[in-house]
C-alpha positions as CSV (number, residue, x, y, z in Angstrom):
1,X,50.7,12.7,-174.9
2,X,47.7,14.4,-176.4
3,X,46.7,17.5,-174.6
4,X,42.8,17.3,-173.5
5,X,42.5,21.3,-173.7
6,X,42.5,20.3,-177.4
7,X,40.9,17.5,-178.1
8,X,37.5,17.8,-180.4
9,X,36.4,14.7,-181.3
10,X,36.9,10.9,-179.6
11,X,36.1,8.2,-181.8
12,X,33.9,5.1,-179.5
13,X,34.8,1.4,-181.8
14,X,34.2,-2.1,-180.5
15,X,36.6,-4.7,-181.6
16,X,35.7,-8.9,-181.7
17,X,38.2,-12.0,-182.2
18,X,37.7,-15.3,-183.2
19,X,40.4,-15.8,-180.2
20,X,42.2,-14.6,-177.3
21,X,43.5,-11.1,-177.8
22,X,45.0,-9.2,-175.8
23,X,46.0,-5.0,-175.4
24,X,49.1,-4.7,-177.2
25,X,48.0,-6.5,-179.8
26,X,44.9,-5.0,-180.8
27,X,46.9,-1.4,-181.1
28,X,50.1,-3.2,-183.1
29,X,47.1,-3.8,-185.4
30,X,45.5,-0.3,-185.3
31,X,49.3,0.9,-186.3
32,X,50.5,-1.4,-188.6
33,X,47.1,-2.0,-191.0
34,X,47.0,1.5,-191.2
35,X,50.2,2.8,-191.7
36,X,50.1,4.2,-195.7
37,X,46.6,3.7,-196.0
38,X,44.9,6.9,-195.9
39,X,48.6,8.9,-196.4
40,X,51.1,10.6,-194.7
41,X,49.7,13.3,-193.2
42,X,46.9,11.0,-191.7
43,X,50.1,8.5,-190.6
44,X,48.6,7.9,-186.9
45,X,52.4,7.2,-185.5
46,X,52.6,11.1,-187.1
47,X,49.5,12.0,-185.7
48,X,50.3,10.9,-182.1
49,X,53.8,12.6,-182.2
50,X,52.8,15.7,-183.1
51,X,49.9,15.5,-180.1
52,X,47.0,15.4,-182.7
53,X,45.9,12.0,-181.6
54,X,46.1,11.1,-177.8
55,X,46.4,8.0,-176.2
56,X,44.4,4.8,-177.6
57,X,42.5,3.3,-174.7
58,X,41.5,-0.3,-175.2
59,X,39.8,-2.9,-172.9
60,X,39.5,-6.5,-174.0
61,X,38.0,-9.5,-172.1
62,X,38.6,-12.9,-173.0
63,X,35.8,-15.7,-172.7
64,X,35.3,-19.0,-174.5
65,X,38.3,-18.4,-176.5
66,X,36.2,-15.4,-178.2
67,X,37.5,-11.8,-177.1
68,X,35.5,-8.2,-177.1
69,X,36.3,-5.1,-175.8
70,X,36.0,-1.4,-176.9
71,X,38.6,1.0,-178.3
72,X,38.4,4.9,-177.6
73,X,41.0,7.1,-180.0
74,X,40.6,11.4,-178.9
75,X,41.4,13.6,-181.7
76,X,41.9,16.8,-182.0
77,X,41.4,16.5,-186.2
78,X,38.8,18.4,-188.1
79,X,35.9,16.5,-188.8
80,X,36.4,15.3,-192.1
81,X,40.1,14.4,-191.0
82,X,38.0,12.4,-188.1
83,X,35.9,10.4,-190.1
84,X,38.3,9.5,-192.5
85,X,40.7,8.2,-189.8
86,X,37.5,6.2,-188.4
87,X,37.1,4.6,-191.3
88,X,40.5,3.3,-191.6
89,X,39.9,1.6,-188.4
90,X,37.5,-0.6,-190.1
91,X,39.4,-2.2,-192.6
92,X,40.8,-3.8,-189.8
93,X,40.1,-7.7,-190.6
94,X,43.0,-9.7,-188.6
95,X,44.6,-9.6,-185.0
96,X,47.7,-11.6,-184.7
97,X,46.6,-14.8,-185.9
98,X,43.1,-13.9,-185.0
99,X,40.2,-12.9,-187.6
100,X,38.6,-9.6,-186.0
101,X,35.7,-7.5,-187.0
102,X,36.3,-3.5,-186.0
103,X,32.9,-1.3,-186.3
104,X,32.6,2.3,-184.9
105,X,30.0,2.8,-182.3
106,X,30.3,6.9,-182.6
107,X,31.7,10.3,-182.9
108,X,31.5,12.2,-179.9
109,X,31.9,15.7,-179.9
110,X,33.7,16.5,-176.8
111,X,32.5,20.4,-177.4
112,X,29.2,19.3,-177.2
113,X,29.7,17.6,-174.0
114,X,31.4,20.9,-172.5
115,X,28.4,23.3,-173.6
116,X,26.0,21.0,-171.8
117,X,28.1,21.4,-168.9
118,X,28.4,25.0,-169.1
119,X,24.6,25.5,-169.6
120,X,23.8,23.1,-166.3
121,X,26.4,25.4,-164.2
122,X,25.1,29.1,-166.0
123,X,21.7,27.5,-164.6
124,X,23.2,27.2,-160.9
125,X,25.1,30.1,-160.7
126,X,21.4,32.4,-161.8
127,X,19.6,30.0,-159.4
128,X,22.0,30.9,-156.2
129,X,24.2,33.8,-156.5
130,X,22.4,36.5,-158.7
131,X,19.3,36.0,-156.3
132,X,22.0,37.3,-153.7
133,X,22.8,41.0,-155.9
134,X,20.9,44.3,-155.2
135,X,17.9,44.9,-157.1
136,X,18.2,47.1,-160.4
137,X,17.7,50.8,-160.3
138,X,13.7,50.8,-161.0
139,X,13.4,47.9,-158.3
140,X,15.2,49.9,-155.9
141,X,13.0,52.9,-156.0
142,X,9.7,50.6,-156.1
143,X,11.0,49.0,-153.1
144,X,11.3,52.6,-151.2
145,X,8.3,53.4,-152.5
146,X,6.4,50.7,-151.1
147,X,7.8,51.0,-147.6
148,X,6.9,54.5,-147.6
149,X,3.4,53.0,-148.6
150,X,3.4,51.0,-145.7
151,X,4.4,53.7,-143.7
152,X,1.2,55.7,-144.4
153,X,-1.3,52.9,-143.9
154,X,-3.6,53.0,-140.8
155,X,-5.8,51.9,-138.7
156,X,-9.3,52.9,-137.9
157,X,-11.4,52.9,-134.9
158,X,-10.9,49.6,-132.0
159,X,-10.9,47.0,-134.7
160,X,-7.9,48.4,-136.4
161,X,-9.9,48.1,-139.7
162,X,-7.0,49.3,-142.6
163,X,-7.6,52.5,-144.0
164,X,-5.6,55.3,-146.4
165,X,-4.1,58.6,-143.8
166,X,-6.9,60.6,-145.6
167,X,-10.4,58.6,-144.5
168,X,-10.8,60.9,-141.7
169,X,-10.5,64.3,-143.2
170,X,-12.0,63.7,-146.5
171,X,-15.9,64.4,-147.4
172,X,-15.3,61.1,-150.1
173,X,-14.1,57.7,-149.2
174,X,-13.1,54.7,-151.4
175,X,-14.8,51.0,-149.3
176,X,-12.9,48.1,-150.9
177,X,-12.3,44.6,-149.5
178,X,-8.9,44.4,-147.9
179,X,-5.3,45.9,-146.5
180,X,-3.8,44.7,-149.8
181,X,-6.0,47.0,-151.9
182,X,-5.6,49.6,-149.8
183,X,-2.2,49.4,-149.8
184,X,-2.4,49.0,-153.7
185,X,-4.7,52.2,-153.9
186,X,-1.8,54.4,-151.7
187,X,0.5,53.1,-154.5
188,X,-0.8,55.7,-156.8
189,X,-1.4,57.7,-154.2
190,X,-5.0,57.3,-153.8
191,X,-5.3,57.8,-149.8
192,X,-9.1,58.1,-148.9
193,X,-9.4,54.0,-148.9
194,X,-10.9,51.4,-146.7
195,X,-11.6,48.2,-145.9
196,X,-14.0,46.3,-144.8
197,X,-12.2,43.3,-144.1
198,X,-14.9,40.8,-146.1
199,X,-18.5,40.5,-146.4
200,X,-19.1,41.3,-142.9
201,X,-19.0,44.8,-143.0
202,X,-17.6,45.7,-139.7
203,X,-20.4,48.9,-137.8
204,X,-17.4,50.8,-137.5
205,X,-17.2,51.3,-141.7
206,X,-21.4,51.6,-141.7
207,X,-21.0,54.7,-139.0
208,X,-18.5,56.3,-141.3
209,X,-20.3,56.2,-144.4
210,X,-23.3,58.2,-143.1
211,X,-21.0,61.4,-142.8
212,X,-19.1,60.7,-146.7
213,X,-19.6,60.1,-149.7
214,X,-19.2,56.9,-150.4
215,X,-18.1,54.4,-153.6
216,X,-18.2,50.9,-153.1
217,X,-15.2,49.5,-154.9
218,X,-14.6,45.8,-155.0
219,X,-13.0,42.7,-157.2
220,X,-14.6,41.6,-159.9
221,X,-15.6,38.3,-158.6
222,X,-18.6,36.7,-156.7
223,X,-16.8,37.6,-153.8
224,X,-17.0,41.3,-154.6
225,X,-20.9,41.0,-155.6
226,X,-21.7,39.6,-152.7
227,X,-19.5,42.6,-150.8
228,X,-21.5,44.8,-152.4
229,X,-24.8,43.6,-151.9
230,X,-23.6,43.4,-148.3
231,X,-22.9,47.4,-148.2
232,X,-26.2,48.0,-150.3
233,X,-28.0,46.7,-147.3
234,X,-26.3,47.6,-144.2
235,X,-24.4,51.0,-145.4
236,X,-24.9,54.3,-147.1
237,X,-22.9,54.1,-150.2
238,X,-23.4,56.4,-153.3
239,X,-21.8,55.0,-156.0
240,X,-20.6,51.3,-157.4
241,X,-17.5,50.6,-159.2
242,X,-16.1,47.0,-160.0
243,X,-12.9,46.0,-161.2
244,X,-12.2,44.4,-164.3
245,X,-13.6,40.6,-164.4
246,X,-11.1,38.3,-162.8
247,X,-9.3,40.8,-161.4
248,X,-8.8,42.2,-158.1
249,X,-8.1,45.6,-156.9
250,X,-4.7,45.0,-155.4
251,X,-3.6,43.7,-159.0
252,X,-5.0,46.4,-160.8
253,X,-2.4,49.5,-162.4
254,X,-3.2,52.8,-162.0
255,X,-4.9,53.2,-165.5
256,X,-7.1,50.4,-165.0
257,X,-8.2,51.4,-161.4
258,X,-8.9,54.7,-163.2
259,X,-11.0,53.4,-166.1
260,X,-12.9,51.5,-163.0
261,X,-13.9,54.3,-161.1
262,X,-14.7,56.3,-164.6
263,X,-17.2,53.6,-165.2
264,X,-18.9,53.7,-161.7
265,X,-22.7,53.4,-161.2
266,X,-25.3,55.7,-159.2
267,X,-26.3,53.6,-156.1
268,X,-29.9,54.0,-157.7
269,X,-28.8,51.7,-160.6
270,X,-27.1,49.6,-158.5
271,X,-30.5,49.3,-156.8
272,X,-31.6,47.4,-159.5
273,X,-28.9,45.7,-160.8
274,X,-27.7,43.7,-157.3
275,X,-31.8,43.5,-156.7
276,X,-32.0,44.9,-153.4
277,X,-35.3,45.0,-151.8
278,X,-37.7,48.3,-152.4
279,X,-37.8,48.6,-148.4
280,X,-34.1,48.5,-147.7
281,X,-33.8,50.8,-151.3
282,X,-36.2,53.3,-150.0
283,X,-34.6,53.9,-146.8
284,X,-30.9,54.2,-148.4
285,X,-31.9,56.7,-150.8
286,X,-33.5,59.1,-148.2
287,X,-30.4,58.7,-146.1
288,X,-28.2,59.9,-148.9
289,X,-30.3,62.4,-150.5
290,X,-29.6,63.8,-146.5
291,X,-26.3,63.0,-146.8
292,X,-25.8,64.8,-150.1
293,X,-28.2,67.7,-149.1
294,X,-26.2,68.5,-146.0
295,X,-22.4,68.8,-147.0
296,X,-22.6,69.1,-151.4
297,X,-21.3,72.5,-151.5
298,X,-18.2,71.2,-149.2
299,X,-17.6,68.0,-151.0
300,X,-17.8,69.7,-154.9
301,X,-15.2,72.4,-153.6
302,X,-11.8,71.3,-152.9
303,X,-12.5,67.8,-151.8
304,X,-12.6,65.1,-154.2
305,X,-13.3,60.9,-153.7
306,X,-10.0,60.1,-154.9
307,X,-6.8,62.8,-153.6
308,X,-4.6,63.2,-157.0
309,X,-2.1,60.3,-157.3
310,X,2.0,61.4,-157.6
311,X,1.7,60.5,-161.1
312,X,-0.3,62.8,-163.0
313,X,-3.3,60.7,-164.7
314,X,-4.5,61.9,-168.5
315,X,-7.5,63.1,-167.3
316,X,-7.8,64.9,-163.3
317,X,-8.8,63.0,-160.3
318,X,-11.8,65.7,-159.7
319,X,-12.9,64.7,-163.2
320,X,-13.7,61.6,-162.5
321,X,-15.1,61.4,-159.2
322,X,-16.3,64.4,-157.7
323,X,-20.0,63.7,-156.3
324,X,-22.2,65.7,-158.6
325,X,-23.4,69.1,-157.3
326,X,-26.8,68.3,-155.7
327,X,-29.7,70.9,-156.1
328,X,-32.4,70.9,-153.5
329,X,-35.2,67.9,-153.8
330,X,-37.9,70.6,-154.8
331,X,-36.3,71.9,-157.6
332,X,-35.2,68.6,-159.0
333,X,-39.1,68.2,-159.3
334,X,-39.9,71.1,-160.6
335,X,-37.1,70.7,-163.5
336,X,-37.8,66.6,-163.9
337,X,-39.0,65.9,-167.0
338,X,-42.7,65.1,-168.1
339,X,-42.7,61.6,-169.2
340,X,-44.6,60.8,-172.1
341,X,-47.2,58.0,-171.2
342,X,-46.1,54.6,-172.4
343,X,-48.4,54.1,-175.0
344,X,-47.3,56.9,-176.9
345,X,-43.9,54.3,-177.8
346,X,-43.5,51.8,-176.1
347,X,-46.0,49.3,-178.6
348,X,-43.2,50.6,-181.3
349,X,-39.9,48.8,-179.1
350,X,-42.4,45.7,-177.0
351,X,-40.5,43.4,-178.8
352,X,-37.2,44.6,-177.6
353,X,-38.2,45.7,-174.1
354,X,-39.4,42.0,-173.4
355,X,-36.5,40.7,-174.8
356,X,-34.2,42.4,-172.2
357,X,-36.4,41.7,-169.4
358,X,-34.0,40.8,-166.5
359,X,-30.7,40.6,-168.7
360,X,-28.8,43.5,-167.4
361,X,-28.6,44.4,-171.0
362,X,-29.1,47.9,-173.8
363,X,-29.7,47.5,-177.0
364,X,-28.9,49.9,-179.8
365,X,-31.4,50.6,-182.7
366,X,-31.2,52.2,-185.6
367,X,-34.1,54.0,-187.8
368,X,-35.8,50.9,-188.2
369,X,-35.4,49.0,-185.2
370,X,-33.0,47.0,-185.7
371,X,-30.4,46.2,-183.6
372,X,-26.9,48.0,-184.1
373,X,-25.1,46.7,-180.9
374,X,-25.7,45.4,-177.9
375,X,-23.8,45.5,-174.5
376,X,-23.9,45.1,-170.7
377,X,-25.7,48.2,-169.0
378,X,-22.7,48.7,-166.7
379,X,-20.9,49.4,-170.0
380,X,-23.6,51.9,-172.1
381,X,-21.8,54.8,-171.0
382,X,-18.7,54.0,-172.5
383,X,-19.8,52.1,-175.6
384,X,-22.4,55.3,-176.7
385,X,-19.0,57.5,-176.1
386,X,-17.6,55.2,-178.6
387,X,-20.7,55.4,-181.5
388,X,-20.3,57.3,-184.6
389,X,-22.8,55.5,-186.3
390,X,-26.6,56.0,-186.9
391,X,-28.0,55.2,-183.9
392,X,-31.5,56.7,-183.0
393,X,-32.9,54.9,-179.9
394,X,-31.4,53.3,-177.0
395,X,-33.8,50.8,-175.1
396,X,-32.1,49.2,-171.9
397,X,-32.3,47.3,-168.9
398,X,-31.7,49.7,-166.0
399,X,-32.0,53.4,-164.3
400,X,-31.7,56.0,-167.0
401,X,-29.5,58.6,-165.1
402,X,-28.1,61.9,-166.0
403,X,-25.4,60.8,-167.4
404,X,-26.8,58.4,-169.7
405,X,-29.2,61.1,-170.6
406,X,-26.3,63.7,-171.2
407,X,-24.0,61.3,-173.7
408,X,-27.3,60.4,-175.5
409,X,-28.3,63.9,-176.2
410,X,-24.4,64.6,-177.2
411,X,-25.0,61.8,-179.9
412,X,-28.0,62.6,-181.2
413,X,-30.2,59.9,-179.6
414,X,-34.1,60.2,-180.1
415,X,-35.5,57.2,-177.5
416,X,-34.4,56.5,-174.4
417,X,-36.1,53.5,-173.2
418,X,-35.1,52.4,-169.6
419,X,-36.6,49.9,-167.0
420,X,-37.0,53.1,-164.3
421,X,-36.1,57.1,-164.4
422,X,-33.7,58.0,-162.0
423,X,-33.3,61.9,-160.7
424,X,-33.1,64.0,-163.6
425,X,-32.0,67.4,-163.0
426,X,-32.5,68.4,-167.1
427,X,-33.6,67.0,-170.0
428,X,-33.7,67.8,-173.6
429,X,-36.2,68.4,-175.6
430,X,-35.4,66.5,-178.7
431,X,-34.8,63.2,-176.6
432,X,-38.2,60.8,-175.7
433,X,-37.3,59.2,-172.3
434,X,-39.4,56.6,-171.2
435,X,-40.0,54.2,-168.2
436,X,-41.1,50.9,-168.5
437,X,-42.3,48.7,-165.9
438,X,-41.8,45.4,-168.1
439,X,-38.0,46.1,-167.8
């Protein structure tokens, strides 16, 4: 009997007769037609002795004196030995007194058959029981991690409004949008966050941003616009930061919520660029020129908007996001700059300051004019960090800040062209800054 451990192969044949046939005749045939044909060592009488073939299975049906039926023959041959020995069955031209026709259907690789199987069962097995085993080593300490996360999360005032352990204490808070980036923000151990729940900004979160410095930090969606020009209007925030477009802050990594906060924007420029009204502008910017006026030497001393994160960052929290050092409102005018009347330049960049006109936008020119680059204002900071090139004037579509003033005199800049001039504590004397109203 042939052993189905070792079969390889089974070779699928239908069989017809001009006649009624039945079982032991059609493998009398199979035997005796092929007996010396295709030599000894292929003898099938051999072959089945010594286990190498197994059993023939054959099923006939009789009908209107006609007969078909199918014949299956396992082997546990090579291939070649296989198809030889397939062949053989179809030279096969008489049944007892019957003419018959044998054709082979096909080969079936009984191997092939088992690796399915063992792929459909692999599949199972990863589907129910690995989803049972303990977490790997680095899932295991992000898991107590995050506990201990949740741990430190709490609540603020009667509304229970989510916040990081440090909101209280601190002179510099973080307002984002909800518990998860909060809880995403104590990850990397930022822990001076908190929420404000949507773009009803509970009074609770206004109250609290008259005493701190404040940065608006909110998804980069229409949802977080329309959180920020919320908080523009009914809070005293300082400084705006976005995240990355698409993204929200719960997704974000610790390098990108970084970069984020690197990239914030003086509320005065956000001023312009969410479009809030001059009233509601007016009154904000007295309210934190107070605010800044009244606790700067506390803030810029040991406590900074973000507290330092476990994992050390390339460059230090107090870097990135310490409030500037503010110097009394009478000295900032006696130090601003004298801005050099608009006709004196601006007939030389018309073209490109009409041009921008609402678009958010900066524009970098070179000695002639012409334009070198041109990017988002939220993003001038970063891309004149990035310019080794021959830049000579920067016209824009925003608040020229100190900060914008600073990298431009670092890279050599000669015109600074900007819709309005914000508070400008010092300003070189090689760079022409200038304010246009048709921005």
């Amino acid at each position: 009997m042939q052993n189905s451990d070792t079969t390889k192969y089974i070779i699928h044949a239908k069989i017809k007769a001009d006649g009624v046939i039945e079982r032991p005749d059609v493998i009398g045939a199979i035997f005796g037609q092929t007996e010396g044909l295709i030599g000894a060592d292929l003898d099938l009488r051999e072959l089945q002795k010594s286990g190498r073939i197994g059993r023939l299975e054959v099923n006939i049906k009789s009908n209107m004196g006609k007969s078909m039926g199918t014949i299956d023959i396992p082997s546990s041959l090579d291939k070649v030995e296989t198809a030889v020995l397939a062949a053989s069955l179809e030279t096969i031209d008489r049944i007892g007194p019957c003419i018959a026709n044998i054709g082979i259907v096909k080969i079936e690789d009984v191997r092939s058959s088992k690796r399915k199987k063992v792929i459909e069962r692999a599949k199972q097995i990863m589907s129910e029981m690995f989803d049972e085993m303990l977490p790997e080593s680095q899932e295991i300490t992000d898991e107590v991690r995050q506990s201990l996360r949740i741990e430190e999360i709490m609540n603020y005032g009667k509304d229970n409004i989510p916040m990081g352990p440090n909101v209280v204490d601190s002179d510099a808070i973080i307002v984002v949008e909800g518990r998860a980036d909060v809880l995403n923000l104590l990850r990397y151990g930022i822990k001076n966050a908190i929420a404000v729940g949507g773009t009803n900004v509970p009074q609770p979160v206004a109250d609290l941003c008259k005493k701190k410095t404040v940065t608006a930090f909110t998804d980069g969606d229409r949802g977080g616009e329309l959180i920020i020009k919320e908080l523009l209007q009914v809070a005293d925030v300082d400084f705006v930061a976005r995240a990355p477009d698409g993204k929200g802050v719960e997704e974000l990594v610790q390098k990108e919520i970084l970069k984020s906060l690197r990239q914030k924007i003086p509320v005065e420029q956000a001023f312009d660029y969410y479009q809030v009204s001059k009233k509601r502008r007016f009154a904000i910017m007295d309210a934190t020129r107070k605010k800044l006026g009244g606790k700067s030497e506390r803030a810029s001393s040991h406590e900074t908007e973000i507290e330092q994160p476990e994992e050390e960052p390339e460059q230090p929290i107090d870097q990135i996001v310490e409030p500037e050092k503010q110097k009394p409102i009478r000295e900032v005018v006696e130090e601003a700059p004298k801005v050099v009347p608009k006709e004196v330049k601006q007939n030389v960049f018309q073209e490109h300051i009409n041009q921008l006109s609402g678009s958010l936008s900066a524009r970098m020119l070179d000695e002639s004019n012409n334009i070198i680059l041109e990017v988002p204002v939220r993003d001038l900071a970063t891309a004149l960090k990035d310019m080794n090139g021959n830049i000579t004037s920067v016209v824009f579509d925003g608040v020229i800040t100190q900060r914008i003033v600073d990298i431009a005199s670092d890279k050599g800049i000669v015109n600074l062209v900007g819709a309005k001039i914000g508070n400008l504590v010092k300003t070189p004397t090689s760079i022409h800054i200038e304010a246009s109203t048709a921005l």
